[in-house]
C-alpha positions, 0 to 999 in steps of 0.5 A: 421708875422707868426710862421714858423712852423704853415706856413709849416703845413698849406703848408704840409695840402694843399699839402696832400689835393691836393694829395687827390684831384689826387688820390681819386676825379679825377678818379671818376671826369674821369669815370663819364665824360667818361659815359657822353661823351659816352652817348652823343655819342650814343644819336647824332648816334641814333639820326642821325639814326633816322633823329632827333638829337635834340630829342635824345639830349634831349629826352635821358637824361630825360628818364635817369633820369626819371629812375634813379629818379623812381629807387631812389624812389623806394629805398627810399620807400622799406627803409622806409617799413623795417624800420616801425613798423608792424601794 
């Protein structure tokens, strides 16, 4: 069949990867969903407020990233400045 002690690593490695899961992965899977759900949050009151809760549904999270994009642009360009040869 198998040799017992490669079963029992193969046991110990999936237990240590789903200790790693719990401790490491899952608090950060929390925050981002938490940002998310806050962040729907605000855009259905304000849209509400406003009287267009689709447009605020949509319109939000395109602005966000549309930011989020220009500012990752923006990085990536300054890297490639500091990392060109002077003319």
């Amino acid at each position: 069949m198998g040799n017992p002690p490669i079963v029992f690593l193969v046991l110990a490695g999936v237990g240590a990867l789903g200790l790693l899961v719990l401790t490491a992965i899952t608090p950060f899977l929390l925050r981002v969903t938490t940002t998310f759900e806050a962040f729907g949050i605000v855009a259905e009151s304000l849209g509400e407020f406003v009287g267009t809760p689709r447009l605020f549904r949509v319109g939000c999270p395109l602005i966000l990233m549309v930011a989020i994009a220009a500012c990752l642009i923006g990085a990536v360009l300054l890297v490639i400045r500091f990392f060109t040869p002077a003319v």
